[in-house]
C-alpha positions as CSV (number, residue, x, y, z in Angstrom):
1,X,71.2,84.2,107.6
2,X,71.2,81.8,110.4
3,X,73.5,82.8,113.4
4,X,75.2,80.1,115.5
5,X,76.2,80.3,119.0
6,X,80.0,78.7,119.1
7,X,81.5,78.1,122.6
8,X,85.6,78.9,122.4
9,X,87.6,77.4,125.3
10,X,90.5,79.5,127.0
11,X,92.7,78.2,129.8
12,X,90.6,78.2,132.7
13,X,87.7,80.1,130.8
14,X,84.9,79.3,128.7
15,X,83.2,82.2,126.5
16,X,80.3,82.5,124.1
17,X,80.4,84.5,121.1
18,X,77.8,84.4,117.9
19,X,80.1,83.0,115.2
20,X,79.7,81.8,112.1
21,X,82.1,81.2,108.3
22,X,81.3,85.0,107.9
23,X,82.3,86.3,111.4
24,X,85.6,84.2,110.7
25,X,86.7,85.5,107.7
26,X,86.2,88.8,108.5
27,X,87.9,88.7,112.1
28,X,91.0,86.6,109.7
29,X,90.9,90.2,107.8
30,X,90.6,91.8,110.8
31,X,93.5,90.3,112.2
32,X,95.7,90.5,109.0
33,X,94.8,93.8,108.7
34,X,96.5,95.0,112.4
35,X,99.3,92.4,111.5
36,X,100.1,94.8,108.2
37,X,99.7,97.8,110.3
38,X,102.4,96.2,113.1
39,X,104.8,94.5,110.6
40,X,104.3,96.2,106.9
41,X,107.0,94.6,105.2
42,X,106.2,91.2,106.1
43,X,105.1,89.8,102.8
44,X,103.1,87.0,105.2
45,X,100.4,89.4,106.6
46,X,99.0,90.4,103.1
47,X,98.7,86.6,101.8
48,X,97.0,86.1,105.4
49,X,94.7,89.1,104.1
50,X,94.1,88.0,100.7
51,X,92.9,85.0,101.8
52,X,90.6,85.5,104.1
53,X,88.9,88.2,101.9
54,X,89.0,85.5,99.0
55,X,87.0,83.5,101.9
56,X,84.4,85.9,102.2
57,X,84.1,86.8,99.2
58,X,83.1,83.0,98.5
59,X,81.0,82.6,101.2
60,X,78.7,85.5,99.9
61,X,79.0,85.1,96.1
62,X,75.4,83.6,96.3
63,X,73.8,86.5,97.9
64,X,75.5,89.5,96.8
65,X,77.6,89.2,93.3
66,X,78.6,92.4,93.5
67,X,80.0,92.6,96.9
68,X,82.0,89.1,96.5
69,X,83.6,90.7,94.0
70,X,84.7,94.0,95.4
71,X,86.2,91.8,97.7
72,X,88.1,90.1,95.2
73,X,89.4,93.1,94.2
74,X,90.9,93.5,97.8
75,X,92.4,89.8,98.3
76,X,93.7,90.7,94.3
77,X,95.3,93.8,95.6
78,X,96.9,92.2,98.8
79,X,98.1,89.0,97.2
80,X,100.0,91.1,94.6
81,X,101.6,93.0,97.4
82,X,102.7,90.5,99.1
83,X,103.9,89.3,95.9
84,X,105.9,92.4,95.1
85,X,107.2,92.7,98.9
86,X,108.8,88.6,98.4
87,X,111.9,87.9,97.1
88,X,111.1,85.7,93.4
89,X,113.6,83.1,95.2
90,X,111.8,82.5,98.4
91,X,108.2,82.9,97.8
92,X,105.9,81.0,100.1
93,X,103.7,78.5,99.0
94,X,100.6,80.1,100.2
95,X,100.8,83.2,98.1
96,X,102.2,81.5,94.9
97,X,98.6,79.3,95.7
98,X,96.8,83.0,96.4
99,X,97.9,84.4,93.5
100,X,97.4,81.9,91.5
101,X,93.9,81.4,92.6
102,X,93.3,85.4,92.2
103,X,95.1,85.9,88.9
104,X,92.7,83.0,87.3
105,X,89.5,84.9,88.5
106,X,91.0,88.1,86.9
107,X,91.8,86.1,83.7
108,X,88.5,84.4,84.0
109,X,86.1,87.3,84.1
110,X,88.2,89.7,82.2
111,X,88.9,87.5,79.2
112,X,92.7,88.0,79.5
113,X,96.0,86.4,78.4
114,X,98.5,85.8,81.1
115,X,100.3,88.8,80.6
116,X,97.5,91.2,80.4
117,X,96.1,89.1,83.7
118,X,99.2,90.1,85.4
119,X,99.2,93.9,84.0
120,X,95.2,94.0,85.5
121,X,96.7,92.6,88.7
122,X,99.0,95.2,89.6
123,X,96.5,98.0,88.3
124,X,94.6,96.3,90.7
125,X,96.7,96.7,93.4
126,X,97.3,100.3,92.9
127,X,93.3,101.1,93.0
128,X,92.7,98.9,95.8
129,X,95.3,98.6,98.1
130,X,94.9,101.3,100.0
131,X,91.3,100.2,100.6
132,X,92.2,96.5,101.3
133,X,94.4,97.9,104.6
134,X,91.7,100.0,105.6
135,X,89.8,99.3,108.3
136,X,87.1,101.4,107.7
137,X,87.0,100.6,103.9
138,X,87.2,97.0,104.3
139,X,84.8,97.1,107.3
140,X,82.4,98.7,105.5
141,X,82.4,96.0,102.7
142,X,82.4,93.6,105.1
143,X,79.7,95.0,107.2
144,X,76.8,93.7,105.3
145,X,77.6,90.1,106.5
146,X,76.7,91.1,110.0
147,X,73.8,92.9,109.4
């Protein structure tokens, strides 16, 4: 995997850091991920979370099938929180998109009607949620990016 070197501007700084579509994805999870732990019933921080693992997971569906798609199972389990911690009324946009998005993979490579889609979903969420807030857990899934 090639590496790129991108140069980030401060206020009265300039400083170089290897970057890449990876390295961003998984500092968005990263990010979301201490945002959960700050604010947990902000509904907000898990569609932040389930899209950038969605993300990742599509930037390394090429090379590692298997890997893109335990990260699924993580952005599947945070969307559906944050779906669960909104109120039906006032919903954002992004997560009805996330979930949306995330239920049609489940439907897709499960076979599944709507209903079951949704019943997979929050099975889903009960298996992997604790993982998908997991530093360690998600690092560790993430970590072959880097490497």
């Amino acid at each position: 995997m090639k590496t790129k070197i991108v140069k980030t501007k401060a206020p009265g700084k300039t400083s170089t850091r290897q970057g890449g579509p990876a390295t961003d994805h998984i500092d968005a999870a990263r990010r979301a991920q201490g945002a959960i732990k700050q604010d947990p019933n902000a509904p907000e921080n898990y569609t932040a979370l389930a899209g950038a693992l969605r993300m990742l997971a599509q930037f390394v569906r090429e090379r590692n099938p298997e890997s893109s798609d335990n990260l699924l199972h993580l952005a599947c389990a945070a969307a559906w929180e944050a779906k669960s911690r909104s109120d039906p009324a006032l919903i954002s946009g992004r997560t009805k998109q996330e979930i949306k998005v995330l239920t049609a993979w489940v439907r897709t490579k499960n076979h599944l009607s709507p209903d079951a889609a949704e019943a997979m979903m929050e099975r889903i969420r009960s298996e992997y949620l604790e993982r998908a807030l997991n530093s360690s857990d998600a690092g560790y899934l993430l970590g072959f990016v880097r490497g």
